[in-house]
C-alpha positions in Angstrom: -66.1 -16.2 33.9 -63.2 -18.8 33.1 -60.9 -17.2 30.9 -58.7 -20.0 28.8 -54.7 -20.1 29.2 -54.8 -20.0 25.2 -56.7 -16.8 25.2 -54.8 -15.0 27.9 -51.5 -16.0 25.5 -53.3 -14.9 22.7 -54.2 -11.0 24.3 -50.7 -10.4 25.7 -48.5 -12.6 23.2 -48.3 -8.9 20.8 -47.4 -6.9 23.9 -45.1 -9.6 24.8 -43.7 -9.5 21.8 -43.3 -5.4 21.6 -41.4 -5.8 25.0 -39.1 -8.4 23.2 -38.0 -6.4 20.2 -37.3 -3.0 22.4 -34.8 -5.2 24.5 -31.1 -6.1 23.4 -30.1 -9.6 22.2 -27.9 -9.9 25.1 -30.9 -10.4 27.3 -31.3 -13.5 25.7 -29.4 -16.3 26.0 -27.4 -18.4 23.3 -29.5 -20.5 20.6 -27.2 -23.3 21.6 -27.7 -23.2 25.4 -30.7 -25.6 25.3 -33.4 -22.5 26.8 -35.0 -22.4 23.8 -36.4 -26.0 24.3 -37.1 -24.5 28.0 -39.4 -21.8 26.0 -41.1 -23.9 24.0 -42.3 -26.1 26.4 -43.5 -23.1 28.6 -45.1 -21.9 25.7 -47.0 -25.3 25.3 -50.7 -25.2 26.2 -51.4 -27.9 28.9 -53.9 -29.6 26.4 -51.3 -30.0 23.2 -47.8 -31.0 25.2 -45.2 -30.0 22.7 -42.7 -32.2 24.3 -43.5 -34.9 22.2 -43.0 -33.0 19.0 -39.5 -32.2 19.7 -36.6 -33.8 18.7 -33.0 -33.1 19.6 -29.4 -34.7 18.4 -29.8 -36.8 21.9 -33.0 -38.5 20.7 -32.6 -41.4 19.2 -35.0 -40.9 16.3 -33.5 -37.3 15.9 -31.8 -38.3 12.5 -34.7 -40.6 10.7 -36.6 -37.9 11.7 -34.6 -35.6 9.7 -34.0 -37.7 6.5 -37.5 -39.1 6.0 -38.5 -36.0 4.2 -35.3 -35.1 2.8 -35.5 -35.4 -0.8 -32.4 -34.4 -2.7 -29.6 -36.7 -1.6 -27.3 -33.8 -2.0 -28.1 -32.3 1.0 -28.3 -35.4 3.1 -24.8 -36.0 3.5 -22.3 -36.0 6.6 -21.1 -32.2 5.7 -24.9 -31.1 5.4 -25.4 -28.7 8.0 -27.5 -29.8 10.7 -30.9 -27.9 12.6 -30.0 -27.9 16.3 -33.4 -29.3 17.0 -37.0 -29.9 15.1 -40.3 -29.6 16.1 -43.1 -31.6 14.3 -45.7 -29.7 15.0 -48.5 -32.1 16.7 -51.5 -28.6 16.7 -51.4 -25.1 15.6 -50.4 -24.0 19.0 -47.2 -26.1 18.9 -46.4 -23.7 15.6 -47.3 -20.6 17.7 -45.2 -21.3 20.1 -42.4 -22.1 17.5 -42.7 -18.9 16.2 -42.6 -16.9 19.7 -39.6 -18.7 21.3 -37.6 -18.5 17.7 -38.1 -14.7 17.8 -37.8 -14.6 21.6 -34.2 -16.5 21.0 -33.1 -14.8 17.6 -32.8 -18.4 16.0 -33.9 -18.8 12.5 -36.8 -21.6 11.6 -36.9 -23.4 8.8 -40.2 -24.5 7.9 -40.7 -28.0 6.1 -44.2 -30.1 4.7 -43.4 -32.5 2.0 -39.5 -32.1 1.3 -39.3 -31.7 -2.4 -37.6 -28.1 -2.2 -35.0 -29.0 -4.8 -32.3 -26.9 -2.9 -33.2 -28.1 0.5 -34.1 -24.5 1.7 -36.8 -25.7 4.0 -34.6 -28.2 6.1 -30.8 -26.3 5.9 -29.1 -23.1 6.7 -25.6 -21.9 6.9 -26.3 -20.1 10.5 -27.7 -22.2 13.4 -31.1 -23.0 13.3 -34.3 -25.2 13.8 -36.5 -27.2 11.4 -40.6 -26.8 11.8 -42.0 -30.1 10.2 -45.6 -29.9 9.3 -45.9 -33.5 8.4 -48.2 -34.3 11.3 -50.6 -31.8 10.3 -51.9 -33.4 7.7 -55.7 -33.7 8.2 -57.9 -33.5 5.0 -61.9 -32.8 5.7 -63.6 -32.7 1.8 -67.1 -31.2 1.5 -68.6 -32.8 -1.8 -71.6 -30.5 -1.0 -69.8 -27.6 -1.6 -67.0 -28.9 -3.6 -63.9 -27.3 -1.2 -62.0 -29.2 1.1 -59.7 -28.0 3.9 -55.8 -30.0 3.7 -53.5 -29.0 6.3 -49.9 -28.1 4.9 -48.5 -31.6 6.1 -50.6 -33.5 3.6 -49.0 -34.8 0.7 -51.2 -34.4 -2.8 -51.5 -38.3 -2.8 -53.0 -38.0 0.1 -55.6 -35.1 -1.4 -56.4 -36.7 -4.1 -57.1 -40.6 -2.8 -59.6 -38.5 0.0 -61.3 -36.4 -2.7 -61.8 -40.0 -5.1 -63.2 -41.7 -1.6 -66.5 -38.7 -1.2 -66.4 -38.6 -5.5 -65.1 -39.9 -8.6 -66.5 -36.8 -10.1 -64.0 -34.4 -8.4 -60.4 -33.7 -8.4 -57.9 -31.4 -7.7 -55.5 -29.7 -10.4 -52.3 -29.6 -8.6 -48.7 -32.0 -9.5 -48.9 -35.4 -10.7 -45.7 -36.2 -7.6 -48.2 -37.6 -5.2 -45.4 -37.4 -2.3 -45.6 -33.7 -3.1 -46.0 -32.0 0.1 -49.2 -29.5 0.4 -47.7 -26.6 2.3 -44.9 -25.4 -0.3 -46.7 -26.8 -3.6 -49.5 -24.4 -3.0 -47.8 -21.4 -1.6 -45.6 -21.5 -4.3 -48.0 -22.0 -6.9 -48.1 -25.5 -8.0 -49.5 -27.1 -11.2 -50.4 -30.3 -13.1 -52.1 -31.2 -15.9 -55.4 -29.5 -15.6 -53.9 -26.6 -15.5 -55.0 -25.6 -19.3 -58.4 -26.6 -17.7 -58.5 -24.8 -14.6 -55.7 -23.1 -13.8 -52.7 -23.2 -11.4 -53.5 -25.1 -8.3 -53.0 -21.6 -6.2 -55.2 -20.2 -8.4 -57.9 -22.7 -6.9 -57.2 -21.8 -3.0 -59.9 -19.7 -1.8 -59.2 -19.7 2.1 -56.5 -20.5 4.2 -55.0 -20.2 8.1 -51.3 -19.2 9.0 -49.1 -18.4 12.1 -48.0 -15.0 11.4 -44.5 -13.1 13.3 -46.8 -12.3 16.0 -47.9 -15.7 16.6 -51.4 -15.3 16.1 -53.5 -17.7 13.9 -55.3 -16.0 11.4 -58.0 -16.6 8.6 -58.2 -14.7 4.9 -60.6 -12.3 6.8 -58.6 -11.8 9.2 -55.0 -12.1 7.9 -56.4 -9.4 4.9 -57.0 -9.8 1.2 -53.2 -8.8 1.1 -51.3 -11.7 2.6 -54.0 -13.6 1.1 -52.5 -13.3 -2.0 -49.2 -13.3 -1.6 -49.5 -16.9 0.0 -50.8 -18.0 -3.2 -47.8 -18.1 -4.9 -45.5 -16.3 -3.4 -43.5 -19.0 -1.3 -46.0 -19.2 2.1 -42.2 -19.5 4.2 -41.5 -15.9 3.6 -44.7 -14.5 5.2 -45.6 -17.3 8.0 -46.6 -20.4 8.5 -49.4 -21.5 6.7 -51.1 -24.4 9.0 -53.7 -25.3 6.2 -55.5 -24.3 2.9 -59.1 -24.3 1.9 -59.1 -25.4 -1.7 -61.8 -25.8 -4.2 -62.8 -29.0 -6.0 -63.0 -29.0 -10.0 -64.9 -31.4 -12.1 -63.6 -34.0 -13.7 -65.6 -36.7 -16.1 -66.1 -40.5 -14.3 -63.8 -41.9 -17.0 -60.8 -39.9 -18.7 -58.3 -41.2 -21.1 -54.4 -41.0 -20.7 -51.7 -41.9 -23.3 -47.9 -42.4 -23.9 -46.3 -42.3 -27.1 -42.3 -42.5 -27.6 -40.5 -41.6 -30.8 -37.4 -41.1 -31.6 -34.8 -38.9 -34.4 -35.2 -42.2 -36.4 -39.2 -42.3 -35.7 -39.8 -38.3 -37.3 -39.1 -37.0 -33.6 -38.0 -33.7 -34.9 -41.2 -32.8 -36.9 -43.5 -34.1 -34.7 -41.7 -31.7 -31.9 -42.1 -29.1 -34.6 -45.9 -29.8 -34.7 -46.4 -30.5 -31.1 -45.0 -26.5 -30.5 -47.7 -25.4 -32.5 -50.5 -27.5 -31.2 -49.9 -28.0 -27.5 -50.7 -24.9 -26.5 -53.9 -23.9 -28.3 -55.7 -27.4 -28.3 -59.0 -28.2 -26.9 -58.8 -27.4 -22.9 -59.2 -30.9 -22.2 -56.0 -32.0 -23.2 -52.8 -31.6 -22.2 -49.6 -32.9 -23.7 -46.3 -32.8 -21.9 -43.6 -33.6 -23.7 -40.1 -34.6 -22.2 -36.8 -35.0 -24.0 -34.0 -37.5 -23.8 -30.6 -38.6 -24.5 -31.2 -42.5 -25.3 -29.7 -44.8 -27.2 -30.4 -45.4 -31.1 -30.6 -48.5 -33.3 -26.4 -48.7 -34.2 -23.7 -49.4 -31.5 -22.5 -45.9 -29.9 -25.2 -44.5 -31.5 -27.4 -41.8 -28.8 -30.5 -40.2 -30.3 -33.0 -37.9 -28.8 -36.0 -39.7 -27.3 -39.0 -37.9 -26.9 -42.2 -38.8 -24.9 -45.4 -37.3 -25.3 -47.6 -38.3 -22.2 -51.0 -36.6 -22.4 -53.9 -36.4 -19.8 -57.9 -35.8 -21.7 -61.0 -35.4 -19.8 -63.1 -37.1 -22.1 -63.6 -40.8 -23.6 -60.6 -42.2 -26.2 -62.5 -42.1 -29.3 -63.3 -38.2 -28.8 -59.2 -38.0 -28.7 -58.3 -40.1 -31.0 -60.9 -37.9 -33.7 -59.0 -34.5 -31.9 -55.4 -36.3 -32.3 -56.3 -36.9 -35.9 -57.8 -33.7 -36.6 -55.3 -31.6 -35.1 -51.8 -33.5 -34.0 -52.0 -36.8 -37.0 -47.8 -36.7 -36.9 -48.0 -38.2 -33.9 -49.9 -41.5 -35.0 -52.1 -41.6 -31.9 -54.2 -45.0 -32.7 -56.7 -46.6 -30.2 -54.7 -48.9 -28.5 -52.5 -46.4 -27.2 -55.5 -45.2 -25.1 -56.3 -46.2 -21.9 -59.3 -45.1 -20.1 -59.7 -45.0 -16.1 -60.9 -42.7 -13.5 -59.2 -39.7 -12.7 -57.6 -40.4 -9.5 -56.1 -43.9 -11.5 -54.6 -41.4 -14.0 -52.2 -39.7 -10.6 -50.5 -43.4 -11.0 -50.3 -43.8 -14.5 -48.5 -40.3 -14.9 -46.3 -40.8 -11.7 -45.1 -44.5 -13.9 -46.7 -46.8 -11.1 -47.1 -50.3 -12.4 -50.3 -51.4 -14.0 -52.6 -52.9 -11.4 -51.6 -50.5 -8.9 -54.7 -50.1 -6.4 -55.3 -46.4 -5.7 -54.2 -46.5 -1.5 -50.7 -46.3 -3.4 -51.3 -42.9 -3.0 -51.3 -42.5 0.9 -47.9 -43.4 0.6 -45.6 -40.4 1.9 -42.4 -42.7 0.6 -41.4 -41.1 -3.1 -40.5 -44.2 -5.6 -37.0 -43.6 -5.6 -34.3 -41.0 -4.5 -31.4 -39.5 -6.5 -29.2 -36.5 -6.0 -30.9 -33.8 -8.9 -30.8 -30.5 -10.0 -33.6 -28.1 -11.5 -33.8 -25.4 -13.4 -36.8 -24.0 -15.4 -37.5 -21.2 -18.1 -40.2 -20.1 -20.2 -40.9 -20.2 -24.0 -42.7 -17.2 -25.8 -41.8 -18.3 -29.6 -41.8 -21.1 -31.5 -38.4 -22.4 -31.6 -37.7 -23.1 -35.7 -36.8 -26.5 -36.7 -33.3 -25.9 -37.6 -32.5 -24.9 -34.3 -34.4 -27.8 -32.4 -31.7 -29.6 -34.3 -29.0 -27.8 -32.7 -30.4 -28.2 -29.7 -30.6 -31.9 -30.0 -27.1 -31.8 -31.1 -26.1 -30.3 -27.9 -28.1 -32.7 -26.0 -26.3 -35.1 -27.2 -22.9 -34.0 -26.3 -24.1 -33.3 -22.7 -26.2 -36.9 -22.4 -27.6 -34.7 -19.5 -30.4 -33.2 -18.4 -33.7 -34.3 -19.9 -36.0 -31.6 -20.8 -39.4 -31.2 -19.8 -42.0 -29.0 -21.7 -45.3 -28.1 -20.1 -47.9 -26.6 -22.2 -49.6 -23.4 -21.6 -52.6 -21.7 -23.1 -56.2 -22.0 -22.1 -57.1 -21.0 -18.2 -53.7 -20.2 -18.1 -53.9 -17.4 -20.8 -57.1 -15.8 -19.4 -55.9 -15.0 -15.5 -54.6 -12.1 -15.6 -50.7 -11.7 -14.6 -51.3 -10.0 -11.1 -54.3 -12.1 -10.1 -52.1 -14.1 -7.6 -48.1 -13.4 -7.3 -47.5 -16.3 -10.5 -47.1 -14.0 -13.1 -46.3 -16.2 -16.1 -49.4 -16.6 -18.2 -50.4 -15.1 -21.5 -47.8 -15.3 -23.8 -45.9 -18.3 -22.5 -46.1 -21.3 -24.9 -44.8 -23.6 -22.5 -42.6 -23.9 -19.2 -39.7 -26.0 -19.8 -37.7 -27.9 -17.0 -34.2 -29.6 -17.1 -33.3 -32.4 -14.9 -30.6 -34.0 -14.1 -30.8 -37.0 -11.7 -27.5 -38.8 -10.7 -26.7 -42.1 -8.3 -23.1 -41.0 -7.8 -21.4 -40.1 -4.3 -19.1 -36.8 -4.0 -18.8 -33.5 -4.8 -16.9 -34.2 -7.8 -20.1 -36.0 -9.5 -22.3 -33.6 -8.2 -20.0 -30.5 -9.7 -19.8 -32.5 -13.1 -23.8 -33.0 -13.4 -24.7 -29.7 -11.5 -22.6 -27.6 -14.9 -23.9 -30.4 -17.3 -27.4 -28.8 -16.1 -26.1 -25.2 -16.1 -24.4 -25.0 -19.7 -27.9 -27.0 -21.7 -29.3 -24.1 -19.9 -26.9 -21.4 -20.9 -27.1 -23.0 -24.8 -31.1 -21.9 -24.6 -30.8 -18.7 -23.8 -32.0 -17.5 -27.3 -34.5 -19.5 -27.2 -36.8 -18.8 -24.0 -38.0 -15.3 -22.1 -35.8 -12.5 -21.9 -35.7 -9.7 -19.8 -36.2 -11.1 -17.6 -35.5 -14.8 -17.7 -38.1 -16.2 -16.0 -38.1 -18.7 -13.8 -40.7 -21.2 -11.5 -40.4 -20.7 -7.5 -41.4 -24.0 -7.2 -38.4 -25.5 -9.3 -35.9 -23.6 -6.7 -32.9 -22.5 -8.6 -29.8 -21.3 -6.2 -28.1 -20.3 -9.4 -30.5 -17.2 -9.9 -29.1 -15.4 -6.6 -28.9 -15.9 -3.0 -29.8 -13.5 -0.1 -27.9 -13.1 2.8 -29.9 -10.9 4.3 -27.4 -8.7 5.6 -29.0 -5.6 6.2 -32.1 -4.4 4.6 -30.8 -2.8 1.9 -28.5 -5.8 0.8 -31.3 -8.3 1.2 -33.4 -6.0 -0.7 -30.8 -5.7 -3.5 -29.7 -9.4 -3.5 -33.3 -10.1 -3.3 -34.7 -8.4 -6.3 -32.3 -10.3 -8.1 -34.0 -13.7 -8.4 -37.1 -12.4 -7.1 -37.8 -10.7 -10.7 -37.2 -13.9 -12.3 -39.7 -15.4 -10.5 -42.2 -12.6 -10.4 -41.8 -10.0 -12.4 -44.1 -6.9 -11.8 -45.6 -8.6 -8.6 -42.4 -8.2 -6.9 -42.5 -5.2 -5.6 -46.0 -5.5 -4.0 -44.5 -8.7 -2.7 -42.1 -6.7 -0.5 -44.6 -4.6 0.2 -47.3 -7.1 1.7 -43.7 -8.6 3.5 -42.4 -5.5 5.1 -45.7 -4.6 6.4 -46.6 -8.5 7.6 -42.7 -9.1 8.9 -40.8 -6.0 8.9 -37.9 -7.1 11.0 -37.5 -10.2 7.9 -37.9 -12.8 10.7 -39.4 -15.3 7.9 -36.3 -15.7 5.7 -34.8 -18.4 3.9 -31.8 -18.1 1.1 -34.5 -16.5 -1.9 -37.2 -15.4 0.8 -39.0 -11.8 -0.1 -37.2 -9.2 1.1 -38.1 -6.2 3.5 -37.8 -2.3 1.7 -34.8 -0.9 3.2 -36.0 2.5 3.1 -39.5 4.2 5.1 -40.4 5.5 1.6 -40.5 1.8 -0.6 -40.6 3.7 -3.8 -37.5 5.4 -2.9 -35.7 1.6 -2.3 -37.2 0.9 -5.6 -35.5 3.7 -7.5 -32.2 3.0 -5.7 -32.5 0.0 -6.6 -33.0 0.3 -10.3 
């Protein structure tokens, strides 16, 4: 009997890997020295060579490959620190490998799909390391039959959804309307979109999925355990391995849906038809959803600024059913026909992403975003209705800033009926809507970036009495650096440090978080600046009272 190379890695690798962690560092040599290439190229199966997946600062492609999926031009600057090395993963066994030499060598990997992390945690570190790039891996096999499809963690959403519209154009997908979004880290960290009051979070529509665990092995949801499971589903995939692909499942969508955009402005009623829209948005037929973003733009007198606000709105149905809801249940707004446009549903993924009319739908395999700015995020969550007097204050404050817009996302339907523990996303019931600031700038420096970075910070300071308390919550997926860093220094300190932000994000399922990460990594070899910490102590309940 022939016995593959693959298996034979496969049987030993774990008591490989045992040997490794009972020997001192100082067996190994330097990150630096170059011996870590040497590993990974020993580690390469014969019949996926990894040596064309890796790129050092000698190759001459080393920095476009860097850049093309860098997405915040704040962190592609001269003084960004740079990975000593990246690998873009060409087959799961190039990731394996990854894994096993980055352990073998003590060098932290960062581990990148689409590039949108808004604080560039995927692709920089302050101590040496390497970047994993799933971008190659980016196969998409859809199964109309049984409505799922497996996408590999390199696709972009684009990409899903123009291979879902090519087997159906009764199918879609309810993940972000950013069709350069990458798969890997808009999954794993929850995701959404608007069919969210529909059918829920896009994690919340994952039903299998294979990752690279510390051990190096490549494991299913039977085999990886209903545990990690979930935590991949929201809980940021980077802090428990390296999710090579997701199995999602397809929703229903009609052949022909109906998409609007209506802007009005202080002069145009703005601030009672945001009054009505806070009362509507979230408890409106399923079918609809209305985001509404906020502006600083300029009014009808010289010097004048006024708040602009844009209600952009998604329906799964034909116009005239919407325009009767609108009328019915939203009339401030003045909906009339001819502000409807009905198309299919993968056209819609243009319209809300601002392409040109016309646009044919292969715009969407484009893994080049429309434009890039330097940006800041934050988010928070909304449990009351804001009163109208004080929307007034806050457009007063907008004003002074000019920066950042404000984004509200509507909650309600499927979102209100998962329960908060079902996947590691715990804002549901009780959340009106998810708001984001952003602040996009063109300007060079760290002096413009300072100025618009606490521009974002005090709009968000002046909500505080307006959104979730206790805590603050907050959106993994909008990465905020702000809401505390982890050093992991130590296990008790990264479990300290973590906690911090790590509540914000998600609440109650925190703790079970840590617990699913101590038992999947326990030496915290998947870490990244808000990664899930390990429990310092052998009795977690005791690290959680210490740490209360």
């Amino acid at each position: 009997m022939t016995i593959s190379r693959s298996l034979i890695v496969s049987l030993l690798l774990p008591i490989f890997l045992l040997f490794i962690s009972c020997t001192t560092t100082s067996t190994f040599s330097s990150p630096n020295d170059g011996n870590i290439v040497e590993c990974l190229l020993n580690y390469s199966e014969p019949s996926h060579p990894i040596s064309n997946a890796i790129f050092t600062p000698n190759n001459v492609s080393f920095s476009s490959v860097l850049e093309t999926y860098i997405r915040n031009l704040r962190f592609n600057m001269s003084s960004t620190p740079k990975p000593l090395f990246i690998v873009t993963a060409l087959h799961a066994s190039h990731v394996q490998a990854s894994v096993v030499c980055a352990r073998i060598h003590g060098l932290q990997m960062k581990i990148r799909s689409g590039g949108h992390d808004y604080e560039g945690t995927s692709y920089i570190s302050d101590v040496p390391f390497f970047v994993l790039d799933m971008f190659n891996l980016r196969k998409i096999d859809v199964d109309i039959e049984s409505e799922t499809a497996w996408v590999q963690s390199g696709a972009t959403l684009g990409e899903v959804y123009y291979r879902i519209s090519e087997k159906s154009n009764v199918h879609g997908f309810p993940a972000g309307v950013c069709p350069t979004v990458g798969v890997g880290g808009h999954l794993s960290g929850g995701g959404y979109g608007n069919m969210m009051r529909k059918y829920g979070l896009t994690a919340d529509n994952i039903v299998d999925a294979e990752i690279v665990d510390v051990d190096g092995r490549l494991l299913d949801r039977k085999s990886m355990g209903e545990d990690l499971f979930w935590a991949i589903r929201g809980g940021g995939g980077a802090s428990f391995g390296v999710v090579i692909s997701y199995k999602i499942k397809l929703v229903r969508v009609p052949k022909s849906v109906t998409v609007f955009r209506v802007d009005r402005n202080l002069e145009q009623n703005a601030t009672d038809i945001v009054n009505k829209w806070q009362r509507i948005a979230y408890n409106i037929d399923d079918n609809l959803f209305i985001r509404l973003t906020l502006n600083v733009s300029n009014g009808t007198g010289s010097n004048i600024k006024t708040i602009g606000a844009t209600f952009r709105a998604l329906f799964l149905g034909d116009s005239s059913k919407l325009v009767s809801l609108m009328n019915e249940t939203f009339p401030e707004l003045g909906l009339i026909p001819s502000d409807c446009i009905e198309m299919s549903w993968v056209e819609s993924v243009l319209f809300w992403t601002d392409f040109p009319d016309g646009t044919p739908t292969t715009a969407l395999l484009s893994r080049t975003p429309q434009s890039l700015t330097y940006l800041k995020r934050k988010s928070d969550y909304v449990k009351k209705i804001i009163p109208r007097d004080e929307l007034e204050k806050i457009w007063q404050k907008m004003i002074e800033l000019q920066f950042p817009a404000i984004t509200f996302n509507p909650y309600g339907g499927k979102m209100a009926e998962i329960p908060s523990t079902e996947i590691p996303f715990p804002h549901r019931a009780g959340n009106l809507w998810k708001i984001q600031y952003a602040t996009n700038w063109n300007e060079d420096g760290t002096e413009a970036e300072n100025r618009y970075i606490n521009l974002t910070r005090q709009l968000y300071n002046f909500m505080t009495p307006y959104v979730s308390k206790n805590p603050r919550e907050s959106f993994l997926n909008y990465r905020d650096l702000d809401l505390g860093i982890n050093h992991n220094e130590g296990k008790n300190k990264s479990y300290q440090e973590g906690r911090v932000y790590g509540i914000k994000y998600f609440k109650e399922n925190f703790d079970r978080l840590v617990d699913v990460k101590t038992k999947a990594d326990p030496e915290n070899f998947f870490r990244n600046e808000q990664s899930i910490p390990v429990f310092p102590y052998p009795n977690k309940q005791q690290g959680f009272l210490d740490s209360m």
